[in-house]
C-alpha positions as CSV (number, residue, x, y, z in Angstrom):
1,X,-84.0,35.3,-16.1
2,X,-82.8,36.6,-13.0
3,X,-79.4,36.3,-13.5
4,X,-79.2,40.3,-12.5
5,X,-81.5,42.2,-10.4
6,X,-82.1,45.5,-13.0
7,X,-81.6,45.5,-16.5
8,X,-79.7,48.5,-16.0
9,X,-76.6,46.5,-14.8
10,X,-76.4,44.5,-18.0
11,X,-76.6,47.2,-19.9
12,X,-74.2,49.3,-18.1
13,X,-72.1,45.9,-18.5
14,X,-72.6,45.3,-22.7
15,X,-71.4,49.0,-23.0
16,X,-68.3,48.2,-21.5
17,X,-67.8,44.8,-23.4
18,X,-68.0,42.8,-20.3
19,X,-70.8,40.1,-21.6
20,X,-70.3,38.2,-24.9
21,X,-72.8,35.8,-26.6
22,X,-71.5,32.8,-28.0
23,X,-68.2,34.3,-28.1
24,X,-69.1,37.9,-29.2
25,X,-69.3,41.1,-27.6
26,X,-73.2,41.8,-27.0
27,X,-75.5,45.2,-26.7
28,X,-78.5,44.5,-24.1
29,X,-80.9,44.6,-27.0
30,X,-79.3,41.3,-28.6
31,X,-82.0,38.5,-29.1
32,X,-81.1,35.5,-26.9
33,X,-81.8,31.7,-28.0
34,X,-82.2,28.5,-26.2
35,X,-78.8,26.9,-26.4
36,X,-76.5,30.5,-26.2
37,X,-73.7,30.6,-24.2
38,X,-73.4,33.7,-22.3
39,X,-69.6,34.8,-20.7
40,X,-70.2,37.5,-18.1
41,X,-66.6,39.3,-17.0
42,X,-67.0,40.2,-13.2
43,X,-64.2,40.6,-10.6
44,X,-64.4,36.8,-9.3
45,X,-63.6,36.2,-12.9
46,X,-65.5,34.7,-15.9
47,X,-69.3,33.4,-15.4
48,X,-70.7,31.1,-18.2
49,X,-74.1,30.6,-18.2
50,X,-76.4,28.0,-20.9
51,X,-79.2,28.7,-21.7
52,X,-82.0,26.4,-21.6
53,X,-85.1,27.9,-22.0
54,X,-86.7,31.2,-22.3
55,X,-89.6,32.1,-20.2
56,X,-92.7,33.3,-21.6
57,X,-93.3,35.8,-18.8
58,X,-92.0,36.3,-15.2
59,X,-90.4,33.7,-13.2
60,X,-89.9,33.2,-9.4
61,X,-86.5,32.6,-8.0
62,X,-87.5,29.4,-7.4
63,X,-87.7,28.0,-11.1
64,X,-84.7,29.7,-12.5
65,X,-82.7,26.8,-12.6
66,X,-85.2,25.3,-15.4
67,X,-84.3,28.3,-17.6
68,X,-80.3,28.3,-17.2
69,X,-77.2,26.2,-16.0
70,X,-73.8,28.0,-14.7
71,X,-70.9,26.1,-16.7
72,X,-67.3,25.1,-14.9
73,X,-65.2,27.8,-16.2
């Protein structure tokens, strides 16, 4: 949903325990639903992210904000 460039970095980034799902720590293979709340640790501190929908395919920059919100934190 182009919240990271490679799915190499959120892999890299489950493996060290630094994105939880709804509240739990989360391996990149974990199914993700409309409605999951998604904490990412990174050094500006923690990102939230809701998500809204999941795309069928590719999206373009453009209409990423129809598939996911960043929350206050």
């Amino acid at each position: 949903m182009l919240i990271f460039k490679r799915r190499n970095v959120v892999k890299t980034l489950c493996q060290s325990n630094l994105i939880r799902v709804n509240g739990h720590s989360s391996k990149a293979s974990k199914q993700i639903r409309e409605g999951d709340i998604l904490e990412i640790d990174t050094l500006q501190g923690i990102r939230k992210i809701k998500v809204l929908k999941i795309p069928k395919g590719n999206i373009c920059k453009q209409n990423k904000d129809l598939f996911y919100e960043e929350l206050s934190s």
